[in-house]
MIMIMI-335430 format. One record per residue: residue in one letter; x negated, y, z negated of N, C-alpha, C in turn. Coordinates in pm, 1 decimal. Last residue first. Layout:
A X Y Z X Y Z X Y Z
...
//
This chain:
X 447.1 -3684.0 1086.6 467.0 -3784.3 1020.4 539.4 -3903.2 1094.1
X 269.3 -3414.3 1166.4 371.0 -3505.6 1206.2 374.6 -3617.6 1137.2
X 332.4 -3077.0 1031.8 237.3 -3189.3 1016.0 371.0 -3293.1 1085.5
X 263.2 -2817.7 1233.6 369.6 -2914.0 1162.8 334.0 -3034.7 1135.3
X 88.5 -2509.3 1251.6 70.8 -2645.1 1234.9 195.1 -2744.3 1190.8
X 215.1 -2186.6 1363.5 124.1 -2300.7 1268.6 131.3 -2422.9 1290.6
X 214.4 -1863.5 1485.2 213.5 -1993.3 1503.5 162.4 -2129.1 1428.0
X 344.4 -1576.1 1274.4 211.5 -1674.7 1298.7 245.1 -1787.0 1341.5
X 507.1 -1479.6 1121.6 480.6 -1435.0 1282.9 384.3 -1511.6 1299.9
X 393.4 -1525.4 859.1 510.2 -1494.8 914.1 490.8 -1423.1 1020.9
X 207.6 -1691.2 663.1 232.7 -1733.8 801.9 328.2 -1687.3 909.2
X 250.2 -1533.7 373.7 126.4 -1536.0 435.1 114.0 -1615.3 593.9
X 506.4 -1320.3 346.7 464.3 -1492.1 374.3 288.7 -1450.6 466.8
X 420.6 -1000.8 195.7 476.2 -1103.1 294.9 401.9 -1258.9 281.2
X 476.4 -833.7 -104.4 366.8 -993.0 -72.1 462.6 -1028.1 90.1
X 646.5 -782.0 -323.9 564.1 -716.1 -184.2 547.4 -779.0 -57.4
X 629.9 -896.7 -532.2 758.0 -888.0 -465.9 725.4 -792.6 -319.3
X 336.6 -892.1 -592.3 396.7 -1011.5 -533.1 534.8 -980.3 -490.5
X 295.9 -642.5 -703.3 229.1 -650.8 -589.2 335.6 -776.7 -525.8
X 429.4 -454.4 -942.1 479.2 -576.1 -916.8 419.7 -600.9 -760.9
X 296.1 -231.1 -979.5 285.8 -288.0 -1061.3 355.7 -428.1 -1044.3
X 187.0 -164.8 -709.7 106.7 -148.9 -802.2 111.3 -253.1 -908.2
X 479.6 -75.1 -631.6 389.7 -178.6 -579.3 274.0 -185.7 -622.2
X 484.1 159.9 -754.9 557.8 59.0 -775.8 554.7 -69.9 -770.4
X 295.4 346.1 -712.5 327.5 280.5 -805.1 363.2 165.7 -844.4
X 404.3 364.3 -441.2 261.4 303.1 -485.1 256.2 288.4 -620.4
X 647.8 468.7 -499.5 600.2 370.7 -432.6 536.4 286.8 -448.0
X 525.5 761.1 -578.2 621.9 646.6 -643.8 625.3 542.4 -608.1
X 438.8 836.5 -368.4 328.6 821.8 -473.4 415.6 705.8 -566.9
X 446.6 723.6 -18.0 495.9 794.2 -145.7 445.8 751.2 -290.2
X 188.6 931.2 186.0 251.3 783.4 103.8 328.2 818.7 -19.6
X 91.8 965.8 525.4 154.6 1012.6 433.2 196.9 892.8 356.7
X -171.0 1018.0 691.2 -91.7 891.1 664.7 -47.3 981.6 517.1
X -284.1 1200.7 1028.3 -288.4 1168.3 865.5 -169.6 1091.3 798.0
X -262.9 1294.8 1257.3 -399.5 1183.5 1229.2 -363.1 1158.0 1081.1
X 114.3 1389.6 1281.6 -20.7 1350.2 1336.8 -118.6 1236.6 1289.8
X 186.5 1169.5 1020.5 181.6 1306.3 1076.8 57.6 1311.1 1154.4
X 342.2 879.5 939.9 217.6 959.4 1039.4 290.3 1126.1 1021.0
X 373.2 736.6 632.8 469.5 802.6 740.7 343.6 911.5 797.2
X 356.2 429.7 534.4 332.3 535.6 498.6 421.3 634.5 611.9
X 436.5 151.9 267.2 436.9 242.8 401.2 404.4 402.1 393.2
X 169.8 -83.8 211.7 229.6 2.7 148.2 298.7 93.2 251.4
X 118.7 -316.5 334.2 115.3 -332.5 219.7 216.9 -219.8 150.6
X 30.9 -302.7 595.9 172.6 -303.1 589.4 174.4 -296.7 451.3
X -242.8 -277.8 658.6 -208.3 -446.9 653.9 -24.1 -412.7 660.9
X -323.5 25.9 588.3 -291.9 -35.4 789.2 -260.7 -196.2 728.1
X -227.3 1.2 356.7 -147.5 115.4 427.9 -147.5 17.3 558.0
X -431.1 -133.7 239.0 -320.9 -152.9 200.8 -213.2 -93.5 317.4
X -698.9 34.7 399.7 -654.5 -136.2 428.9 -503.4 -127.6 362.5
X -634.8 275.1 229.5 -630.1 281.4 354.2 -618.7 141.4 404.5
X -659.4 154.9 -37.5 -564.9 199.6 -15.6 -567.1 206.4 157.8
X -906.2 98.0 2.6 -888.8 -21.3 -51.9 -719.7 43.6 -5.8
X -1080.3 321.6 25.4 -1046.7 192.8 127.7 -957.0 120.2 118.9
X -1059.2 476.5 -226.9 -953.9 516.6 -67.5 -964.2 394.8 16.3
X -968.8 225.2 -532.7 -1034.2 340.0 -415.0 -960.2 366.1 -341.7
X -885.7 85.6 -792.5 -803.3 141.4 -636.2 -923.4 240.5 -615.8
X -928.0 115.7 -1084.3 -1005.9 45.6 -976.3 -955.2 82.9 -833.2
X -939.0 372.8 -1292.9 -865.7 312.7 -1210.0 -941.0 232.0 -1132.6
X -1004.3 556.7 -1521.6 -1106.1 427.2 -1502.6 -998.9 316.6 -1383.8
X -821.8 771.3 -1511.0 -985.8 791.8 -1476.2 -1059.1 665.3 -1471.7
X -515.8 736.2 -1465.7 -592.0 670.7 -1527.3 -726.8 672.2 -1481.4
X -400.9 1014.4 -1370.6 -310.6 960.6 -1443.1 -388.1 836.8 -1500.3
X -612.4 1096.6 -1188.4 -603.1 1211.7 -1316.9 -499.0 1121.3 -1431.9
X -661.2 915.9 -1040.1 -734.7 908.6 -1105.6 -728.8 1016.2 -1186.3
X -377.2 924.5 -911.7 -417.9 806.7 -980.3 -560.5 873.5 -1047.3
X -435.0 1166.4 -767.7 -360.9 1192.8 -837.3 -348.6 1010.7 -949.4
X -667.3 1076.7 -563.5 -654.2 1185.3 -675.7 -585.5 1186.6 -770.3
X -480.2 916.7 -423.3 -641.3 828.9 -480.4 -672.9 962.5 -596.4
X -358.5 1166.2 -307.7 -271.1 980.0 -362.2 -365.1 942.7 -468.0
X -484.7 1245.0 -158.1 -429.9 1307.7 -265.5 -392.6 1217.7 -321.8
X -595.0 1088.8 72.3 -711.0 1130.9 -63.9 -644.1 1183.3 -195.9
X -347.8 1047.6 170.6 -414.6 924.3 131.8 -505.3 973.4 -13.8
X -135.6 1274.0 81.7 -218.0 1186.9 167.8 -257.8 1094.4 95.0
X 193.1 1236.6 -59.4 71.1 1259.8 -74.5 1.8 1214.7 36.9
X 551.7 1348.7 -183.9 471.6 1250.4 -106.5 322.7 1293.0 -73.6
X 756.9 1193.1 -378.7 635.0 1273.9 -441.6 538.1 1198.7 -310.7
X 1117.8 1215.3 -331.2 962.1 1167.4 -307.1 846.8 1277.5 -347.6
X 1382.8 1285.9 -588.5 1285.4 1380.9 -501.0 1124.8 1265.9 -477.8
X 1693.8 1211.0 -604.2 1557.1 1175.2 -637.7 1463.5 1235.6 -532.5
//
């Protein structure tokens, strides 16, 4: 299986030739990338992503999804 791998702007390109009324922008992808959402791979200043991937996670976001408290110190309720 061959990665289909893209920058960021090529990524946000290549979604909007496969659906022109897409909601995903570049921010919205660039936040996804720096939260961990999606991985990417540095070259130098530029963030490489696999297009398949993003797909993928696209279409099932929640098997994604970290625990929203994981590494985080929290609260135990005392009883």
């Amino acid at each position: 299986m061959t990665a289909h791998m893209r920058g960021l702007k090529q990524a946000i390109e290549y979604l909007k030739n496969q659906d022109p009324e897409t909601g995903l922008t570049l921010f919205a992808l660039r936040r996804m990338v720096k939260m961990g959402e999606i991985a990417c791979v540095h070259s130098g200043r530029k963030q490489i992503i696999d297009i398949d991937a993003l797909l993928e996670y696209l279409h099932n976001p929640k098997l994604y999804q970290k625990d929203k408290h994981d590494g985080a110190i929290r609260k135990i309720d005392e009883r």
